[in-house]
Backbone as CSV, one residue per row, in Angstrom:
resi,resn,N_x,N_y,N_z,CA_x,CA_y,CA_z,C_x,C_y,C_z
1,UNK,-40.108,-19.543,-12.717,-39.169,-18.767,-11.926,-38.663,-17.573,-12.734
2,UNK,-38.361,-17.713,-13.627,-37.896,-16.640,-15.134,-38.887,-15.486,-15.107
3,UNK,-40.172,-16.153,-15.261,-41.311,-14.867,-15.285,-41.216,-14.513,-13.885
4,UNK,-41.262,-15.053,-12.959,-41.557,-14.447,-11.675,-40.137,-13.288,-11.414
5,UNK,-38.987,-13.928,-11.978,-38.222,-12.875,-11.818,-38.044,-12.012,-12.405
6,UNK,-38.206,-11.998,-13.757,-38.126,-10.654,-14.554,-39.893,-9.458,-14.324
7,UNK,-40.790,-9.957,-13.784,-41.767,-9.209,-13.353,-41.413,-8.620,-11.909
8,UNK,-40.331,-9.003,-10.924,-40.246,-8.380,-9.945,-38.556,-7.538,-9.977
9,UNK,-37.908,-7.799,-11.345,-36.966,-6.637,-11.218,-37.713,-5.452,-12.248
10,UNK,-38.994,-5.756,-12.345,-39.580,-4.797,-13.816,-40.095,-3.453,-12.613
11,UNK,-40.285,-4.000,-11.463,-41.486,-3.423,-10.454,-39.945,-2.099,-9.764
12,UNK,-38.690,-2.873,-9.545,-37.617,-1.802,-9.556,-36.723,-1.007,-10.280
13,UNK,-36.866,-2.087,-11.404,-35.919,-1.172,-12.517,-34.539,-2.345,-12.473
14,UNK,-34.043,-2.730,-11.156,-32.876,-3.269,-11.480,-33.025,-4.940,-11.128
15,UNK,-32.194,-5.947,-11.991,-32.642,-7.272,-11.054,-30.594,-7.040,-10.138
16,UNK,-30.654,-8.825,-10.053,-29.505,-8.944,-8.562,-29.074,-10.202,-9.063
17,UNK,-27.785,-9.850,-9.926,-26.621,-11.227,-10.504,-26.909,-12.298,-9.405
18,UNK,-26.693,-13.348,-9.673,-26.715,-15.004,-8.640,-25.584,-14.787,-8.564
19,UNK,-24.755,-13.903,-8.679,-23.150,-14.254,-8.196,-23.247,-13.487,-6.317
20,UNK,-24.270,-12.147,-6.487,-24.894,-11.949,-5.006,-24.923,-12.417,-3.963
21,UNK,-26.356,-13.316,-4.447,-26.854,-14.699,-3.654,-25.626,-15.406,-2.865
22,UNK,-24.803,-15.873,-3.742,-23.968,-16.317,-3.479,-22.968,-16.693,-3.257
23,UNK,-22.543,-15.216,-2.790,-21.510,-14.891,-2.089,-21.800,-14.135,-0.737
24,UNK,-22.595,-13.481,-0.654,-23.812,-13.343,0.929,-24.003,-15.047,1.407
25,UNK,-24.219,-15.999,0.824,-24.292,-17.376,1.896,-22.765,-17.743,2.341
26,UNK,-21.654,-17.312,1.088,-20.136,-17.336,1.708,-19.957,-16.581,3.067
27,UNK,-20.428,-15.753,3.025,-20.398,-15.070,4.126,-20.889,-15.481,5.179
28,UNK,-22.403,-15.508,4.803,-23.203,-16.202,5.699,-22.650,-17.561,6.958
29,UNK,-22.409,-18.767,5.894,-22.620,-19.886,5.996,-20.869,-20.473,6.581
30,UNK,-20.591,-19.949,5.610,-19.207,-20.547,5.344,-17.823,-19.497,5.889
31,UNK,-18.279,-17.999,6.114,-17.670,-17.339,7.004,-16.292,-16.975,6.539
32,UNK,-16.071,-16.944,4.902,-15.544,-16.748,3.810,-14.747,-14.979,3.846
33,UNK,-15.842,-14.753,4.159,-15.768,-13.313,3.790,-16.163,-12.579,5.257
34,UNK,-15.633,-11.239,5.369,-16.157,-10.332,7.053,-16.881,-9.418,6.599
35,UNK,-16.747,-8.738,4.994,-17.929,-8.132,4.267,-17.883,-8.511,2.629
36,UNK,-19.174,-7.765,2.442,-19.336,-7.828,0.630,-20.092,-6.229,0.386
37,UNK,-19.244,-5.760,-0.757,-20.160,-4.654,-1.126,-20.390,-5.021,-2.575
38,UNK,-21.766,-4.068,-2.591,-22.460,-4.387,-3.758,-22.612,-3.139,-4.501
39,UNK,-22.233,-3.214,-5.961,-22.755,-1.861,-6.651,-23.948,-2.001,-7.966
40,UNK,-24.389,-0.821,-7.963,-25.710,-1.374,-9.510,-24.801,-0.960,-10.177
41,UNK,-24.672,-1.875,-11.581,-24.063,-1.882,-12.813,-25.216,-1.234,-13.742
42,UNK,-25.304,-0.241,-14.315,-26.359,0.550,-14.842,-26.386,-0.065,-16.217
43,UNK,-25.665,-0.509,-16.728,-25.635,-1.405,-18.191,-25.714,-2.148,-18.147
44,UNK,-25.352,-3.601,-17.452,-26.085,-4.557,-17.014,-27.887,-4.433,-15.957
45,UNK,-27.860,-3.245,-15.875,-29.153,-3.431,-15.214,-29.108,-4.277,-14.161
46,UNK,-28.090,-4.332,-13.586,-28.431,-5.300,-12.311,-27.266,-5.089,-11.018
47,UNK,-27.666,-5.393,-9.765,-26.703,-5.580,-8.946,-25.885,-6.833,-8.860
48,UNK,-24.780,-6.026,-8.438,-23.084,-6.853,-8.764,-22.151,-7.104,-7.365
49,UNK,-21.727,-7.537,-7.022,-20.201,-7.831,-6.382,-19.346,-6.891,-6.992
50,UNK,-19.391,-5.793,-5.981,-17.874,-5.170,-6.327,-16.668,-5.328,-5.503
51,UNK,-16.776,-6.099,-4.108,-15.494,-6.217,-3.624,-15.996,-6.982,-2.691
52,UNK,-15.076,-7.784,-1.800,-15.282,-8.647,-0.547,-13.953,-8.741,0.010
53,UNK,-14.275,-8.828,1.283,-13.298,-8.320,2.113,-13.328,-9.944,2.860
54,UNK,-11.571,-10.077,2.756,-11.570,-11.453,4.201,-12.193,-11.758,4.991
55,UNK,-11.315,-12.501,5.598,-12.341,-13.287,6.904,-11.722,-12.112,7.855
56,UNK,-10.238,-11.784,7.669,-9.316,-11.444,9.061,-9.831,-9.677,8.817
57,UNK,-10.248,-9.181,7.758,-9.839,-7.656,7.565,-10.554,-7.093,8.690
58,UNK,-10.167,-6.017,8.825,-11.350,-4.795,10.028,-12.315,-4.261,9.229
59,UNK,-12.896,-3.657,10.403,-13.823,-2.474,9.857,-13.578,-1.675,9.873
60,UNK,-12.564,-1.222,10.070,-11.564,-0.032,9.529,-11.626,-0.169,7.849
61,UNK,-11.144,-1.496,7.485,-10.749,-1.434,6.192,-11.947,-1.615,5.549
62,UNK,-13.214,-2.487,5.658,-14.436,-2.163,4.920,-14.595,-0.631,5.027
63,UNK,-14.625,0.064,5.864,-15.138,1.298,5.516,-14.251,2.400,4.840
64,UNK,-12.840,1.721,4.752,-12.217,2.389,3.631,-12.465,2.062,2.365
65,UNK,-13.380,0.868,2.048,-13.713,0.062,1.118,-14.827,0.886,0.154
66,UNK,-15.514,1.864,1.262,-17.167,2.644,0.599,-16.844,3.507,-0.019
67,UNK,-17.058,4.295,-1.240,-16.570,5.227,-1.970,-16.703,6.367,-1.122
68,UNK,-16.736,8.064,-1.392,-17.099,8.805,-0.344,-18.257,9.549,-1.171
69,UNK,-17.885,9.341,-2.288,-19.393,9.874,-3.103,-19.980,9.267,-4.192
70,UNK,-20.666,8.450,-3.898,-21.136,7.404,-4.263,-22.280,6.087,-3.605
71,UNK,-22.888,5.932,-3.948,-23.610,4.705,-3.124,-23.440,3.395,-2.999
72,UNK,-23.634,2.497,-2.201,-23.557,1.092,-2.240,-24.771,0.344,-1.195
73,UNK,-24.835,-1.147,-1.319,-24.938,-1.596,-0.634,-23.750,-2.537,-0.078
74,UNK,-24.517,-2.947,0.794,-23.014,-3.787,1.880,-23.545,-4.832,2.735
75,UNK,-23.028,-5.999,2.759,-23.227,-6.610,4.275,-21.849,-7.193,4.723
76,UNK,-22.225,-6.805,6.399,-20.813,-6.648,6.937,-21.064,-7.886,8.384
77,UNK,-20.147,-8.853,8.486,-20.174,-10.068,9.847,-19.920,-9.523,11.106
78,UNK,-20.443,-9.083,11.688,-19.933,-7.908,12.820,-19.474,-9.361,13.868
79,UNK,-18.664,-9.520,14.313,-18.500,-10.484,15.699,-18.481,-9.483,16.845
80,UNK,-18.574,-10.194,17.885,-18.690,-9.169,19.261,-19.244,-10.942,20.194
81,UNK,-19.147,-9.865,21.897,-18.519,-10.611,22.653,-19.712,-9.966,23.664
82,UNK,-20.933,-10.914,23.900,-22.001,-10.519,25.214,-21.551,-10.125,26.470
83,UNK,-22.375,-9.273,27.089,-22.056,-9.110,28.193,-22.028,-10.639,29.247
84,UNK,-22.294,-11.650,28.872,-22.242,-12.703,29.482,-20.637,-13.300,29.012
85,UNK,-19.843,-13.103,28.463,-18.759,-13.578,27.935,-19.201,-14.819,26.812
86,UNK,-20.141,-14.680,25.843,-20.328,-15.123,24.681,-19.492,-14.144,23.298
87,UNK,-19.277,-15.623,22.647,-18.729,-15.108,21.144,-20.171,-14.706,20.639
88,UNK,-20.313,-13.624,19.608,-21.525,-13.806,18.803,-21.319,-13.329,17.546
89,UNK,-22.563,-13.394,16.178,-22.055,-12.709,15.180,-23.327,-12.243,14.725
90,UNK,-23.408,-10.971,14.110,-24.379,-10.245,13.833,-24.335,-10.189,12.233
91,UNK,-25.368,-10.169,11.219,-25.129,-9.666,10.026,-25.724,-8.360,9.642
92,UNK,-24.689,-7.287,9.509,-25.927,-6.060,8.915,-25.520,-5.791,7.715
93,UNK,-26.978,-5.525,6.923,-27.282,-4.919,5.581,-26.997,-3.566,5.729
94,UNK,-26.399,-2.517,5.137,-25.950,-1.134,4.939,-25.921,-0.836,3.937
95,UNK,-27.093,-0.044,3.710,-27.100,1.274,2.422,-26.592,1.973,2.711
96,UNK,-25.492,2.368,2.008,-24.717,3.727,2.093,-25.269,4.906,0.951
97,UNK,-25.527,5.719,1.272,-26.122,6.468,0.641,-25.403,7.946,1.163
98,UNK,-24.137,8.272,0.605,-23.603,9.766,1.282,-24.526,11.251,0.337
99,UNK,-24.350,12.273,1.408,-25.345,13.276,0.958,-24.514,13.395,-0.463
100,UNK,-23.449,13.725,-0.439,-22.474,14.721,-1.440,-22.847,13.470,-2.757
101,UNK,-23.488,12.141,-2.843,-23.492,11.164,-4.074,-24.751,11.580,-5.130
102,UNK,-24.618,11.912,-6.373,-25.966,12.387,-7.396,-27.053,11.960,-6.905
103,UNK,-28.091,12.798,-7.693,-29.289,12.505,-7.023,-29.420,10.846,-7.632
104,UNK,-29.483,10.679,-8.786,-29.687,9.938,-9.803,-29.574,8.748,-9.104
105,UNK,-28.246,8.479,-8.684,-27.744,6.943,-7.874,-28.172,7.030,-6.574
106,UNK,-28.483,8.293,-5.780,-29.653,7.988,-4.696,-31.026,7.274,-4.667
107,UNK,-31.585,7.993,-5.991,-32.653,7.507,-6.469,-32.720,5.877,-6.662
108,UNK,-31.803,5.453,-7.907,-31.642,4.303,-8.143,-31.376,3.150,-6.840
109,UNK,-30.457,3.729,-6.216,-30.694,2.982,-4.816,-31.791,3.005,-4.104
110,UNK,-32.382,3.823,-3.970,-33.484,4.044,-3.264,-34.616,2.531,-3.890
111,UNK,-34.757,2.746,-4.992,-35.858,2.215,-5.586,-35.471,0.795,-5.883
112,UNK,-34.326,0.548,-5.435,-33.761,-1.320,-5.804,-33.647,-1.580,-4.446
113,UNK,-33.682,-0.930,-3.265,-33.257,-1.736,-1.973,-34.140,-2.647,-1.307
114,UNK,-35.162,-2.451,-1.527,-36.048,-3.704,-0.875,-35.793,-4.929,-1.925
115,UNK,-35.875,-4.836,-3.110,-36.111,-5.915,-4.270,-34.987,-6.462,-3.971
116,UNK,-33.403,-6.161,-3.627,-31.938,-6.128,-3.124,-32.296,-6.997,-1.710
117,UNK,-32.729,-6.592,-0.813,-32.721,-6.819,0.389,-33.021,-7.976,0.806
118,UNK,-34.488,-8.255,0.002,-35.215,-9.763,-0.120,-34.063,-10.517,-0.560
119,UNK,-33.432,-10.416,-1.210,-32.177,-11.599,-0.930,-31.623,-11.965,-0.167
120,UNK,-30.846,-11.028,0.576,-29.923,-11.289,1.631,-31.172,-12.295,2.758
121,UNK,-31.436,-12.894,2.918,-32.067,-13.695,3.636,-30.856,-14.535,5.206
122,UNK,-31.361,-13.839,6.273,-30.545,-14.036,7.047,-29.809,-12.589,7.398
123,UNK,-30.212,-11.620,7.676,-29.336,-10.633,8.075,-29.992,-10.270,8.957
124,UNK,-29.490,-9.607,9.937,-29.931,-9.200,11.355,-30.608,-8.211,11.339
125,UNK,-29.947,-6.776,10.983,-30.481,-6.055,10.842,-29.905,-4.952,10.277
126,UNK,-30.215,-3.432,9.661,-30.682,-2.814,8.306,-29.808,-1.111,8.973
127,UNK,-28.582,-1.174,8.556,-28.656,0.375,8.605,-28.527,1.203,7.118
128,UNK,-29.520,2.629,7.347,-29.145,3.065,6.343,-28.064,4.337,6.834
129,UNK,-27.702,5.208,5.923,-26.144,5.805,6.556,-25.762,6.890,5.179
130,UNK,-25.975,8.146,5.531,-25.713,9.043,4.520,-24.449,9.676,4.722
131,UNK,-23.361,9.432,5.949,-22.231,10.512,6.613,-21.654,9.326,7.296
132,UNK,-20.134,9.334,7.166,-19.792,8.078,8.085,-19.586,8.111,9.266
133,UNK,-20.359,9.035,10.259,-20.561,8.605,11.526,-22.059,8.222,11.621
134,UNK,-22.397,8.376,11.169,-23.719,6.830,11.114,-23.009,5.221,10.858
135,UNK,-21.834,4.878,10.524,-21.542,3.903,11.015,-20.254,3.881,11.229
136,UNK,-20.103,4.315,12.273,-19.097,4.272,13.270,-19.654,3.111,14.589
137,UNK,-18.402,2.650,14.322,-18.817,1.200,14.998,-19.264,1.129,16.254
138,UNK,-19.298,2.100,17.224,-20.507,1.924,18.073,-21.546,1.844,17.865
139,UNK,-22.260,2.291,16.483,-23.740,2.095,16.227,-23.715,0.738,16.096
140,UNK,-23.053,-0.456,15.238,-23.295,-1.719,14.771,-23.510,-2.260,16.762
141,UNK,-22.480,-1.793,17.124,-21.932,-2.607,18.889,-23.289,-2.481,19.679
142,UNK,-24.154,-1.142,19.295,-25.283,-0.467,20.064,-26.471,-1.210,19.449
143,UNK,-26.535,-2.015,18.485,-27.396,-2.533,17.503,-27.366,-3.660,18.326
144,UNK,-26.174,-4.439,18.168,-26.116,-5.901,18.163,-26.724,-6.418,19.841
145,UNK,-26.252,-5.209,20.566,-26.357,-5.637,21.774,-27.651,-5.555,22.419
């Protein structure tokens, strides 16, 4: 497992702390958390937990959560309510990637998000988002539905 993992963070450049893993199944599973953002730690070489947001917070407040120049990843518990009068819950993965953030940490994101992604196992589905009306919450509502 050791070799298999250090040959597939060699193929991106960055590997992905087990503190990740597992805190995406808090979310997941256990419904712990309503988001998690993630940042690359460039000296550790790896992706990290930089913040998690309640069970109760909005998405107002995750998205006060995203730097404005800067990158991240994110996964966020979207709940919503079918046109049939069902509860439901959606998970999306979000690269944030704003224009105004260096090239450098574009790059670096760029080139860790799939190797990143393969973790989150269980997410619905994938926005990426350079301006924050790319996720303005009608897109997640327009997604889910």
């Amino acid at each position: 497992m050791a070799l298999l993992r250090s040959y597939s963070n060699a193929s991106s450049g960055m590997g992905v702390a087990d503190h990740c893993r597992d805190t995406f199944l808090e979310l997941q599973r256990k419904k712990t958390h309503r988001y998690v953002i993630f940042k690359i730690d460039e000296k550790r070489k790896e992706v990290v937990v930089e913040k998690t947001g309640g069970a109760a917070e909005s998405y107002d407040d995750f998205l006060a959560s995203l730097p404005e120049n800067d990158c991240r990843y994110a996964v966020y518990d979207f709940d919503f309510v079918t046109q049939e009068n069902c509860q439901k819950s959606k998970i999306f993965f979000i690269a944030w990637s704003p224009s105004v953030s260096r090239i450098r940490a574009k790059m670096l994101y760029a080139t860790t998000k799939q190797r990143f992604r393969r973790e989150m196992d269980g997410v619905h589905y994938e926005i990426q988002a350079t301006e924050p009306s790319e996720l303005d919450i009608v897109v997640l509502r327009d997604r889910a539905n």
